[in-house]
N, C-alpha and C positions, 0 to 999 in steps of 0.2 A: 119572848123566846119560846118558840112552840114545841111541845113534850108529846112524846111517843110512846103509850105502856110504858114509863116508868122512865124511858131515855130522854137524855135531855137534845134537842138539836142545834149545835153552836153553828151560825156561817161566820164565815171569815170572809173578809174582805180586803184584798191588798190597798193600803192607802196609796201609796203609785206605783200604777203597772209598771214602769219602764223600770222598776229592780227587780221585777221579777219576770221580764223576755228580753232577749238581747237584743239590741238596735243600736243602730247608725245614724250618723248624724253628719249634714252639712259642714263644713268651711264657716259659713256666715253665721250657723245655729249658736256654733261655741265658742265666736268669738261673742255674741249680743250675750251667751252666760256668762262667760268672762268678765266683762265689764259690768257684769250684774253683781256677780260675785265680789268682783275688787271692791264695790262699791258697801254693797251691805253685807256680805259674807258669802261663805260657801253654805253652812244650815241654810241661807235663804236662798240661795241658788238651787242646792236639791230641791228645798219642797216644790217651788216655782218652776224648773225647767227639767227634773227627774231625774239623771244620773248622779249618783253618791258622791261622797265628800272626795274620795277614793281619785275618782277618774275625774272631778271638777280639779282635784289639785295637779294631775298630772297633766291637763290643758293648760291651766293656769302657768305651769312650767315651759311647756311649747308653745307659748302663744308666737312667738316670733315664727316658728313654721307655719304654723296654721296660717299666720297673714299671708304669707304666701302663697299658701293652696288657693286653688281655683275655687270662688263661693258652692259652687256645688257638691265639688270632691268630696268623698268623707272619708277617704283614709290615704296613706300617704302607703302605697305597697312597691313591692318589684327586686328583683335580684341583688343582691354585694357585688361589686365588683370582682372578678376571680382577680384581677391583674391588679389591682392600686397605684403602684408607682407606675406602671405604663398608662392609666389615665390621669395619673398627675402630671408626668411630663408631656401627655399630649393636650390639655387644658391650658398647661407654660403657653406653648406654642401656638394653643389657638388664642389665646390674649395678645400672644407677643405680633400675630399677624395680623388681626383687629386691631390693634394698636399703632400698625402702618400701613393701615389701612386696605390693606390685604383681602381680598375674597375667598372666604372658605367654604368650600364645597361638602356634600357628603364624602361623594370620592375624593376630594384630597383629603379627608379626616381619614379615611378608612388606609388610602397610600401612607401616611403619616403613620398611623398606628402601627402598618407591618414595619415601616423599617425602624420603628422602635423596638418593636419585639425583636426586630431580629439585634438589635443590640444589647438586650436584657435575654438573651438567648432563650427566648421561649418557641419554641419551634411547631406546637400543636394551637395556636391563636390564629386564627382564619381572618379575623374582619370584617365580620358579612355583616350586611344595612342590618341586620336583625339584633347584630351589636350593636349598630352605630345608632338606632334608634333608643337603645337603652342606656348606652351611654350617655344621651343626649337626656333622656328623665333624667338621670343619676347628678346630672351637673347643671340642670336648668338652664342648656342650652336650648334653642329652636332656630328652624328657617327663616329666616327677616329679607323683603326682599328693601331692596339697595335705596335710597332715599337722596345720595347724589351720587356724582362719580370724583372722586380726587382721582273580452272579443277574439276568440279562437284562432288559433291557425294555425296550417303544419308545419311542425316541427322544425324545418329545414327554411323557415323564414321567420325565426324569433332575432335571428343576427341581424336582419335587414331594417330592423325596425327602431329608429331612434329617437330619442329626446334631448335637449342641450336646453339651458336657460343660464343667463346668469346672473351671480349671486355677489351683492355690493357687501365688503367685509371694510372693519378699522383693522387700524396696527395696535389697536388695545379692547380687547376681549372681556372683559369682566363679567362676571355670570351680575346677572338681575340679584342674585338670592345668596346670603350667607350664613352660617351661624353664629350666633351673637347671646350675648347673656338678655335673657327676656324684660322687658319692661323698659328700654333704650328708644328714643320715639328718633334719632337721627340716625339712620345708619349709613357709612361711608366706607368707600373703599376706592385703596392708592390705586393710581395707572401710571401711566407715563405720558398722558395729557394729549395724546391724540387719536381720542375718542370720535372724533370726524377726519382726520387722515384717513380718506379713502383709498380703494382699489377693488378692483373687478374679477373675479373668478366665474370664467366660462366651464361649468361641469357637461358633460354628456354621456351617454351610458346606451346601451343597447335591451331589447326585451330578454334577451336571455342572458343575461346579469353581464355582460365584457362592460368595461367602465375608457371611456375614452380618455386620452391622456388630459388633465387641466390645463389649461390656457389661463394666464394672469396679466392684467392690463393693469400697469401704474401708472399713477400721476406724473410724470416727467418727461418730459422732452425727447430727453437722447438717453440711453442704454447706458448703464454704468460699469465698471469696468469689473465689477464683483462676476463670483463665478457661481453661478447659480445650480443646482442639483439635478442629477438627467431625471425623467420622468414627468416634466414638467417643461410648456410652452410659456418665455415670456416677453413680453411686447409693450413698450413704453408709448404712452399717452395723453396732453396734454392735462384732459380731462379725467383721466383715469378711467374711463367709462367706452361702451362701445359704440361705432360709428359705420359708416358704410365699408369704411376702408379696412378698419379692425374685423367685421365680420368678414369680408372677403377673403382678407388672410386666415382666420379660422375656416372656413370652408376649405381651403387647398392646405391647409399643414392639418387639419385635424379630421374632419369626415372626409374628405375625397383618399388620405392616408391609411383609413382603417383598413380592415380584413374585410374584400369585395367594394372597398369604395368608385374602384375604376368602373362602374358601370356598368357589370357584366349581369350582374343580376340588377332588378327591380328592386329599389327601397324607400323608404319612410320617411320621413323627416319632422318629426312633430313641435314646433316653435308656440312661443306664446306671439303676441299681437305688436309687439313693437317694433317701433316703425323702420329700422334697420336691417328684420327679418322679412320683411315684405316689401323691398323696394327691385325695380326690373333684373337688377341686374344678377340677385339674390335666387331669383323665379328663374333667369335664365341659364346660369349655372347650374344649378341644382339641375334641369330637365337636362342639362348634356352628359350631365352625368346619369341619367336616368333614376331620376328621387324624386319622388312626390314631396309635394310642400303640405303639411296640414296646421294652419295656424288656429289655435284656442283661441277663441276670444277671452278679454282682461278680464272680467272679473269672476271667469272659470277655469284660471289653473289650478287656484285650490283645489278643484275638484275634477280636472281633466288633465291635469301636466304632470306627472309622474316625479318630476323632481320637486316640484312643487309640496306635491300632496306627499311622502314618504322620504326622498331620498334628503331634500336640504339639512333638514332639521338634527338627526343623527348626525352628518359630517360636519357645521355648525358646532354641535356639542363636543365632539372631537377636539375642532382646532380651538376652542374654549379650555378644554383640559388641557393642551397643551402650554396655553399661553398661562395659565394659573398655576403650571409645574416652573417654566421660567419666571415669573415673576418671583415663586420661593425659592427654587434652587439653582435659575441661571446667574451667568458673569455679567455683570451689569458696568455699564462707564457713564457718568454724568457732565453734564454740560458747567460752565462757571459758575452759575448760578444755584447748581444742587440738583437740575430737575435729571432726573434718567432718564437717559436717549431712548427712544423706540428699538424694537428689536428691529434688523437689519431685514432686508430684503430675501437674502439667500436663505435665511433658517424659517422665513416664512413660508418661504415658496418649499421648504422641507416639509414643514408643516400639514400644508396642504399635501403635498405626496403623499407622505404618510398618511396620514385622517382619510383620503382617496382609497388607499390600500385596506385600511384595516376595515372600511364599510363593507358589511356583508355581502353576497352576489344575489343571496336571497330576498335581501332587504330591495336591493335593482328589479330583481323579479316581482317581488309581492307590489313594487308602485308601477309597474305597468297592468298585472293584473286589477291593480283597485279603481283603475282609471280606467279600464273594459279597451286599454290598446291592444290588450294581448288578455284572455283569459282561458289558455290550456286546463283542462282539469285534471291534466297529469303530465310529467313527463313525455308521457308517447301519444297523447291527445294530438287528434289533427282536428280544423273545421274551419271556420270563415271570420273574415277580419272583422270588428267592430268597435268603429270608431266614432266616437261625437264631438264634433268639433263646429 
């Protein structure tokens, strides 16, 4: 001990740091103390892994949380629920729809929750993903996806310029993704079993956002006697798919019908490569009507077909939320056996009208410009076509 004129100089030396700075620790750290501890005590855990008898007993009490934290996590943080009984009853609900095997969406979590509130009259609860993600910590819920299924130009010729492709849909829609209680290695979700009941939805749209009416081709024969929803073309087919004879009748009820279809002016026609949009008869029509043919080759519409690259995928997701709102709160009829009929022909072809409607005119405009068929850089931009095809 070394002395100073007459002072004596004591050091002090903490025997462990970790009581005297604050620190954090792993998931994995305190469960290997825990089990240290259970085994030879907490005195031998302190001296051995550093935090006091204190905070080793109050792990020792959570250890059932702790297993469940993620080995890295070191603290379990995040908001109270302001609402409680509104995520109790919408947790019922999202078991009780997992449970018949149901797919649950963010958006029907978040539909679900308003018209709870609004039944528990709480009138200032919004719903916004920024809840629906916290909600989602607060009940160890997550996303699981599904495992089975139970070039410029003036202004005054953005109209002239079009795209169509079509788009193969089921009569059961199920999203890939649902939320699910974590640590579940099968995830399933009900349908009504015809997940390959095809049909055919011709879209097409113009450069400056007009969305041409949909054209719907089924599997059937002859035309059934149901009354289908105006806004909507439909035409029965053996194959459900299109043919020489199919596309000819879209060309005369759907592009030669648009706003300037008769010919008067010069326009566009921009198809992908399949073999029913390039057969003579296709080429020769279209030239009497004065429309250029511009066909994509196949494996660049991703990147040159405007519905392709922007508009499918939005309207897609659409008629997805629609058919996951009928699934929970449509009128359903089952067959002898138990299984539930498909939805019908006519609220389909609703469906689509709608999902049609509510896509943005912006969303038609930004996929022609990303595809360089049309790229105005303004509203009153004029300049020269450019197209790669």
């Amino acid at each position: 001990m070394p002395v100073w004129g007459g002072m004596v100089a004591v050091h002090y030396y903490p025997v462990n740091m970790a009581k005297t700075t604050r620190q954090s620790y792993t998931a994995k750290f305190k469960l290997e103390m825990i089990t240290y501890a259970k085994e030879l005590g907490n005195r031998a855990a302190e001296r051995k892994f550093g935090p006091t008898e204190c905070v080793i007993r109050k792990w020792r009490k959570a250890k059932s949380t702790i297993k469940e934290m993620r080995k890295v996590k070191r603290a379990n943080r995040g908001s109270k629920a302001h609402h409680p009984n509104l995520e109790k009853a919408l947790i019922k609900w999202i078991e009780d729809s997992r449970h018949d095997c149901l797919g649950v969406s963010t958006t029907t979590v978040c539909l679900q929750a308003l018209r709870l509130a609004k039944e528990q009259n709480i009138p200032e609860f919004k719903a916004s993903m920024n809840w629906c993600w916290r909600f989602f910590g607060r009940n160890k819920l997550s996303i699981r996806r599904r495992t089975t299924i139970s070039q410029q130009l003036p202004s005054d010729h953005e109209d002239q310029i079009g795209n169509a492709d079509q788009t193969p849909l089921t009569f059961d829609l199920p999203s890939e993704n649902t939320v699910n209680i974590k640590g579940a290695r099968t995830i399933t979700m009900r349908s009504t079993g015809n997940e390959k009941n095809r049909f055919t939805v011709m879209l097409g749209c113009m450069a400056d956002g007009a969305k041409l009416p949909p054209y719907v081709v089924f599997k059937r024969k002859t035309m059934p006697k149901d009354k289908f929803p105006s806004g909507v073309i439909v035409r029965m087919q053996e194959q459900g798919w299109f043919n020489e004879s199919i596309m000819d009748d879209w060309l005369k009820t759907v592009w030669m019908k648009r706003d300037g279809g008769l010919g008067k002016q010069r326009s566009m026609l921009v198809l992908d490569a399949f073999r029913c949009h390039t057969t003579d008869d296709v080429k020769s029509r279209l030239k009497r009507h004065n429309t250029d043919l511009v066909i994509i080759p196949s494996v660049m519409t991703s990147i040159l077909q405007p519905m392709d690259a922007v508009v499918n995928k939005p309207f897609k997701a659409a008629l997805k939320k629609k058919w996951a709102e009928w699934m929970i709160n449509g009128e359903h009829t089952f067959t002898k056996g138990g299984n539930m009929r498909k939805v019908d022909m006519p609220t389909i072809c609703q469906w689509i009208v709608d999902a049609w409607k509510e896509l943005p005119i912006k969303t038609v405009v930004k996929g022609f410009k990303k595809c360089c068929i049309s790229n105005m850089l303004d509203d009153l931009a004029g300049g020269a076509l450019s197209c790669r095809a």
